[in-house]
C-alpha positions as CSV (number, residue, x, y, z in Angstrom):
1,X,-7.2,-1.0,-14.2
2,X,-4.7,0.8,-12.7
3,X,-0.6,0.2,-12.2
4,X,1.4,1.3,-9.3
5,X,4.1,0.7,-7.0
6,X,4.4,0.7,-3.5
7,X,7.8,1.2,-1.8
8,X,8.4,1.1,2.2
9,X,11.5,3.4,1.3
10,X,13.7,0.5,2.5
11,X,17.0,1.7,3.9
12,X,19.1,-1.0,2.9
13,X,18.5,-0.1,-1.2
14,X,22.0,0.6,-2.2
15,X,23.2,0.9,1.4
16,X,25.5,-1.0,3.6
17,X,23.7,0.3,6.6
18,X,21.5,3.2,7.5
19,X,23.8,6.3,8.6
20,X,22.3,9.6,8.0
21,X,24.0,10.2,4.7
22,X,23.0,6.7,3.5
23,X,19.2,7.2,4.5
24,X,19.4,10.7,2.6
25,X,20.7,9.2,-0.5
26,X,17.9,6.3,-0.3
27,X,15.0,8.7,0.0
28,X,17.0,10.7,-2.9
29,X,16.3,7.8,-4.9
30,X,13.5,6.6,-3.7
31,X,12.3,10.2,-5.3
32,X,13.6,9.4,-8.7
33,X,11.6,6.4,-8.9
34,X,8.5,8.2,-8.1
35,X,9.6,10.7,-10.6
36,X,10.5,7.8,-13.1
37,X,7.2,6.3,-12.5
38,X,5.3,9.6,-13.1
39,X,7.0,10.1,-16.5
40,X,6.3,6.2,-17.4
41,X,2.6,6.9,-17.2
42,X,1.9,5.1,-14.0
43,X,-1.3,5.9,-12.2
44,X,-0.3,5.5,-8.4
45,X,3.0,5.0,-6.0
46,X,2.0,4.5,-2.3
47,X,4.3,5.0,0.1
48,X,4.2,2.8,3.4
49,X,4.3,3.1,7.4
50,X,7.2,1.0,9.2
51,X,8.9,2.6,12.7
52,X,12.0,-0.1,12.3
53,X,15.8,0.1,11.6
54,X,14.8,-1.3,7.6
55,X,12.5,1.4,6.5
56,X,12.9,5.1,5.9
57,X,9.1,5.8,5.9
58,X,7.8,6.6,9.3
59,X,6.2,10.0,8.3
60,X,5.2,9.0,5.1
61,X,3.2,12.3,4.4
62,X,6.4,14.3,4.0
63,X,8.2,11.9,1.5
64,X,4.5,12.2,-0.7
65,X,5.0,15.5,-0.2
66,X,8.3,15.8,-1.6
67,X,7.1,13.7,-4.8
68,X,4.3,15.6,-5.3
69,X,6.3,18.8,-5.6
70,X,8.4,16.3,-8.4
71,X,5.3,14.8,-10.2
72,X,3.1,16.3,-12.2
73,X,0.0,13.0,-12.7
74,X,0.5,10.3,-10.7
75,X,-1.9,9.3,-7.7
76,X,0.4,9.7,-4.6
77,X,-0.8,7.3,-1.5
78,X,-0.1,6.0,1.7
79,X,0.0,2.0,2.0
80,X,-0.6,1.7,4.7
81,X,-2.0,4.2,7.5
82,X,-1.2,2.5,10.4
83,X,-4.8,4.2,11.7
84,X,-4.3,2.3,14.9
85,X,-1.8,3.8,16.3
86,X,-2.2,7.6,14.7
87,X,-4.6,10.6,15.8
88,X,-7.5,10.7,13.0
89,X,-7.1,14.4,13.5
90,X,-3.6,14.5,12.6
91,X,-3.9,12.0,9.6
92,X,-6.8,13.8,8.2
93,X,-4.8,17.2,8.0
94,X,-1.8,16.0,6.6
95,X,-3.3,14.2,4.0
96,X,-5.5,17.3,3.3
97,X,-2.8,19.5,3.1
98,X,-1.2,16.7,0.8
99,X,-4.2,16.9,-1.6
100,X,-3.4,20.6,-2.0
101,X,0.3,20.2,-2.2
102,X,-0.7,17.6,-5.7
103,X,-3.2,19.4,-6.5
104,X,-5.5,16.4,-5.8
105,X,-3.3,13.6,-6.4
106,X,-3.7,12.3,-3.0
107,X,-5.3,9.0,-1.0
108,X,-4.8,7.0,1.8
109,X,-5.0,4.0,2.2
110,X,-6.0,3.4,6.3
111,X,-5.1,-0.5,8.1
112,X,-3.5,-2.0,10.8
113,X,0.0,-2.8,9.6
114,X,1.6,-5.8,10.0
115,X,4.3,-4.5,12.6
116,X,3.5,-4.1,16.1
117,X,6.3,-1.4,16.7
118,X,3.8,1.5,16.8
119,X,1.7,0.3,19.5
120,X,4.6,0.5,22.3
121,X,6.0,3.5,20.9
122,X,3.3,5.9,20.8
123,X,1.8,4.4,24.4
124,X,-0.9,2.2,23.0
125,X,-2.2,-1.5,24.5
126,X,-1.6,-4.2,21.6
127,X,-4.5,-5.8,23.2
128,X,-6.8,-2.8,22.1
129,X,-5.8,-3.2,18.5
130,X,-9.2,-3.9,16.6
131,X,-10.5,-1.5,19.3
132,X,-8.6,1.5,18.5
133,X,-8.8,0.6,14.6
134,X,-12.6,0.7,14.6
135,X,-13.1,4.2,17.3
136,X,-10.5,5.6,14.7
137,X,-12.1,5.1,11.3
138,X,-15.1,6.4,12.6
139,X,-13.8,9.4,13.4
140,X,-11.6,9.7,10.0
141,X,-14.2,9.6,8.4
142,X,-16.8,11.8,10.8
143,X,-14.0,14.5,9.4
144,X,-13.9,13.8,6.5
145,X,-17.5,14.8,6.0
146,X,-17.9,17.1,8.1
147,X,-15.9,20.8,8.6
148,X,-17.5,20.6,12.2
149,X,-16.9,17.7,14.0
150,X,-18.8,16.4,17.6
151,X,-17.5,13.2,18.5
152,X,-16.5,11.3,21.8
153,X,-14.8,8.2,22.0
154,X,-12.9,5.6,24.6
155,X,-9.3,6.3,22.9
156,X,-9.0,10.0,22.5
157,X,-10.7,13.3,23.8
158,X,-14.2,14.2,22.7
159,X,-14.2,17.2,20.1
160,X,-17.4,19.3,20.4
161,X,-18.3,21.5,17.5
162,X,-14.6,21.5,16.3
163,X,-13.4,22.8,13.1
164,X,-10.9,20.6,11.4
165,X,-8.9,22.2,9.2
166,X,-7.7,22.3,6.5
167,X,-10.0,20.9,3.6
168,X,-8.9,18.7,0.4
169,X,-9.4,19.7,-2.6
170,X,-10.9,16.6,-3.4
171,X,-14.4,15.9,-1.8
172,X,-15.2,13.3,-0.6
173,X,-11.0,12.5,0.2
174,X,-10.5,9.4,-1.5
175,X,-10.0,6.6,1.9
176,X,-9.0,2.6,0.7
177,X,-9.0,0.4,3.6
178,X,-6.0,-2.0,3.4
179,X,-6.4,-5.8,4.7
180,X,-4.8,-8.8,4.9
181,X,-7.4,-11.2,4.7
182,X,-10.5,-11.4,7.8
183,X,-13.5,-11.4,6.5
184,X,-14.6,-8.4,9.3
185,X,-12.4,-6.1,7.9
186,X,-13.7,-6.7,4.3
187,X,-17.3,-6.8,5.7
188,X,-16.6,-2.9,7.5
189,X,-15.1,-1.8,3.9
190,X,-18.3,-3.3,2.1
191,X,-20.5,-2.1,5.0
192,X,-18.5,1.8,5.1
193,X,-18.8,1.8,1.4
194,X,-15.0,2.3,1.2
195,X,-12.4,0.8,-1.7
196,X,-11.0,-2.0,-0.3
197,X,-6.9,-2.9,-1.2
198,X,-6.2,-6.3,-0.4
199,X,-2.5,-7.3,0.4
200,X,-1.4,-10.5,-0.9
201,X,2.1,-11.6,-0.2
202,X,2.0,-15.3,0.3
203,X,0.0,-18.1,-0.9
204,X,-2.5,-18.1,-4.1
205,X,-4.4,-15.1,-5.0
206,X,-7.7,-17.1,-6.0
207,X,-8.2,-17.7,-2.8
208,X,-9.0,-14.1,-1.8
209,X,-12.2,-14.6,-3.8
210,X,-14.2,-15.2,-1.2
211,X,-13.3,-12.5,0.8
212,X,-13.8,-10.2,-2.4
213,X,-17.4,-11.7,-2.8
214,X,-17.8,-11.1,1.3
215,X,-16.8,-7.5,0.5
216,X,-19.0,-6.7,-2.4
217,X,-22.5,-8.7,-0.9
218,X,-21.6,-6.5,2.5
219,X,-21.4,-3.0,0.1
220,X,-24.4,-3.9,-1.9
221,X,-26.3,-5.0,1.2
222,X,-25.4,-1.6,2.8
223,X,-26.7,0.2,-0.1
224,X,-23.6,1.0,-1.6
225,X,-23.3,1.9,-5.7
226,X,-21.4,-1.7,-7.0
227,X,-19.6,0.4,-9.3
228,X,-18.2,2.0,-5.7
229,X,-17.0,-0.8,-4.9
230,X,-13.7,-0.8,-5.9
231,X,-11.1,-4.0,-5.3
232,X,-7.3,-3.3,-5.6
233,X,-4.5,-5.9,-5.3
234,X,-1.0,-4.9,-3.0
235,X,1.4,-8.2,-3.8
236,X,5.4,-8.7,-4.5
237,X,6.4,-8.1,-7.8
238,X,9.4,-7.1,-10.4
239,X,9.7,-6.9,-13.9
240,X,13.0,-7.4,-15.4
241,X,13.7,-7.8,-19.2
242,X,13.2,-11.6,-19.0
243,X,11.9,-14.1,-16.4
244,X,15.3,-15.2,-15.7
245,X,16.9,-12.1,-14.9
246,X,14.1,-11.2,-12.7
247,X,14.2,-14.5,-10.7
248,X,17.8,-13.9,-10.8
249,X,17.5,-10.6,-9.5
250,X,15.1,-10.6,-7.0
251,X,15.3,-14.4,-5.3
252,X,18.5,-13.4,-3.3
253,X,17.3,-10.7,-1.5
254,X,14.3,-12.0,-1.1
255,X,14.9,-15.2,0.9
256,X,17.1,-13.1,2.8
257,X,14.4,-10.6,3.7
258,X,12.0,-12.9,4.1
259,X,13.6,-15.6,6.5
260,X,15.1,-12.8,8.4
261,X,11.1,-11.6,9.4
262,X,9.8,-15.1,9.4
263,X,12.3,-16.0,12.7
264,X,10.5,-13.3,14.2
265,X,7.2,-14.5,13.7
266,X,8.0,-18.3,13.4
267,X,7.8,-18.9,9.4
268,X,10.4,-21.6,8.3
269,X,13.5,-20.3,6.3
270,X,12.7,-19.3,2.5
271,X,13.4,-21.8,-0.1
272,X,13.6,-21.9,-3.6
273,X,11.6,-24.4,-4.2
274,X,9.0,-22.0,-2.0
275,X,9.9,-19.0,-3.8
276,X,9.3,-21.1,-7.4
277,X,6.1,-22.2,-6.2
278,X,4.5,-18.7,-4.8
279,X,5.8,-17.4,-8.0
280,X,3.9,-20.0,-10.2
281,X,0.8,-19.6,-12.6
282,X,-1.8,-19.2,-9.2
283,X,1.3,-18.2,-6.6
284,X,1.4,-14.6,-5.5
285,X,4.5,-13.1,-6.5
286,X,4.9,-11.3,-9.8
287,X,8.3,-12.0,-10.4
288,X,9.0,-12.3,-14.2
289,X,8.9,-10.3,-18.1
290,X,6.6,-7.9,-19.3
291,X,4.5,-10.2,-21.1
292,X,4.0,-12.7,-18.2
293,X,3.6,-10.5,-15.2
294,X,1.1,-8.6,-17.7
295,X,-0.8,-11.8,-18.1
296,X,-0.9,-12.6,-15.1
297,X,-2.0,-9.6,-13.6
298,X,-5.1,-10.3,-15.8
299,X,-5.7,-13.7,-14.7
300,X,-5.7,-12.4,-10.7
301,X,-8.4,-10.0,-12.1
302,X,-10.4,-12.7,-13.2
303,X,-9.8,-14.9,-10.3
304,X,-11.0,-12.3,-8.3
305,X,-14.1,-11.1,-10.2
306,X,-12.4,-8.0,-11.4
307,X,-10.0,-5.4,-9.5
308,X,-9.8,-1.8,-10.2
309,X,-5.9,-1.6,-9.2
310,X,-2.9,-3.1,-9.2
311,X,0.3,-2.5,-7.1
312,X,3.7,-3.8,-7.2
313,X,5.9,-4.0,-3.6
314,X,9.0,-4.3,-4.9
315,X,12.1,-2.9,-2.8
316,X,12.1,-5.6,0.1
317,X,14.5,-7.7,-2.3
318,X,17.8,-5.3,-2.0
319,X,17.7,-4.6,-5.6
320,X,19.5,-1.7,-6.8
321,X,18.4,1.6,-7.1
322,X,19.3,1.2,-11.3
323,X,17.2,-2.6,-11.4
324,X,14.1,-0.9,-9.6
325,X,14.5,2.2,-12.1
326,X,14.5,0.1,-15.0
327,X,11.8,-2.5,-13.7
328,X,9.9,0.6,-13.1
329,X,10.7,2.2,-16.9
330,X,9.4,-1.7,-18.1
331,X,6.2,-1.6,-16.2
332,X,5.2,1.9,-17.9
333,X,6.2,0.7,-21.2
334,X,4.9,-2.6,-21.5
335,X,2.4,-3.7,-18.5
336,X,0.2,-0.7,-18.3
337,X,-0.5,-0.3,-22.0
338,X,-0.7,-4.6,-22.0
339,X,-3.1,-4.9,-19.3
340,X,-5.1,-1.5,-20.3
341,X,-6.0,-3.2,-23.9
């Protein structure tokens, strides 16, 4: 299995609010700690796609860009795409030119997001939203396969005999679609044959197992090697040195992130009580010590008949830059070597 982060390069980490100096000195750090999680052996760090006040990470290609000029192993990725409301074109040649920067380090994982921002701001209709997901993966991955590309669609110009350049190193690009939890986006993965990363941030993970076993009949029905199949897991975690500090560290900032969304989208405020019980034996968040969270990870695995990755979301808590260093220095140390054995 393998370990990773994923960061939204969060503005607020070690800020009071985002002036330009401030967001430089995030993404500064936010570099380190891909750097840190390079040297601790980690296998992946995904970088996200938000266009709001909170998150640095609106071209996320150039900040995975940065890190891979810094890193010398680790998988760099987006998570996610917001494919919707991008130009396949586009995405396709920055994450190609990516794969050369790293020397074939790159991925991308392609989704929806869960922000609507995008769609206003680059002149899209929310109401076309599964629309312009679907017209788009097909096309992402038309160039993916091919150099030459005729295609017409209802959301963007036709290309006839086009040349898309330039190519990956790595062939065929690695492509993960991200979801949230509808079975028809497990059952395109399973159907496109595509690595599917399921984001859990709420609720317990067992409960995704149907969906898993939705995504693997659809792949297996489609034709699809099972071994192709690949399941990965996106939830909230932080390791600290014990469970108490990491409860201790990461509650705060967490109710406070979380009740600030949830009046935006109607959620009642975040209580502890809440937070203890998401972050129980079944819950969803991996708040805790190595040997827990390690543990645990394996018992999600299980639950869901066996993942190939796991990545933690951990800087939407306002944790210091020094915590999420450290947390990051205990995952390569302890959880990766714990949950490889």
């Amino acid at each position: 299995m393998e370990i990773g982060i994923d960061s939204f390069a969060s503005a607020s980490v070690g800020n009071d609010n985002n002036t330009g100096v401030k967001s430089a000195h995030a993404l500064e750090q936010l570099l380190e700690r891909i750097e840190c999680a390079d040297k601790a052996g980690l296998d992946v760090f995904g970088i996200g796609e938000h266009h709001r006040k909170e998150f640095l990470d609106s071209a996320p290609t150039i900040i995975l860009a940065a890190a891979a000029a810094r890193t010398k192993h680790i998988r760099l990725t987006s998570a996610v795409t917001v494919l919707s409301a991008a130009d396949p074109v586009r995405v396709f040649q920055n994450f190609a030119t990516l794969d050369l920067i790293s020397k074939g380090r790159a991925e991308m994982v392609v989704g929806r997001g869960s922000f609507t921002e995008a769609f206003p701001l680059f002149g899209l209709n929310l109401h076309d939203y599964d629309a312009l997901f679907i017209e788009k993966l097909d096309l992402l991955l038309k160039i993916r396969e091919n150099e030459l590309v005729t295609w017409s669609g209802k959301f963007r110009p036709a290309l006839n005999n086009q040349a898309i350049y330039p190519r990956p190193l790595q062939s065929p690009f690695p492509v993960w679609l991200g979801v949230g939890g509808t079975p028809e986006s497990v059952v395109r993965a399973g159907r496109l044959g595509l690595p599917l990363m399921v984001a859990v941030i709420g609720g317990e993970t067992h409960r995704f197992r149907p969906l898993v076993d939705l995504y693997r009949r659809a792949g297996e029905k489609a034709g699809h090697d099972p071994e192709q199949l690949k399941v990965g897991l996106h939830s909230l975690g932080y390791v600290a040195n014990t469970t108490e500090e990491a409860v201790n560290d990461f509650y705060p900032g967490y109710a406070e992130t979380f009740t600030r969304i949830g009046k935006e989208r109607g959620w009642p405020a975040v209580t502890r009580s809440h937070f203890d019980a998401q972050n129980g034996p079944t819950g969803a968040l991996l708040i805790g010590g190595p040997k827990e969270i390690a543990e645990k990870i394996l018992r999600h695995s299980e639950a869901l008949g066996g993942i190939s990755r796991f990545t933690f979301q951990m800087d939407n808590a306002a944790l210091s830059h020094d915590k999420l260093m450290q947390s990051i220095s205990l995952i390569g140390q302890h959880i990766v070597p714990l949950v490889k054995q």
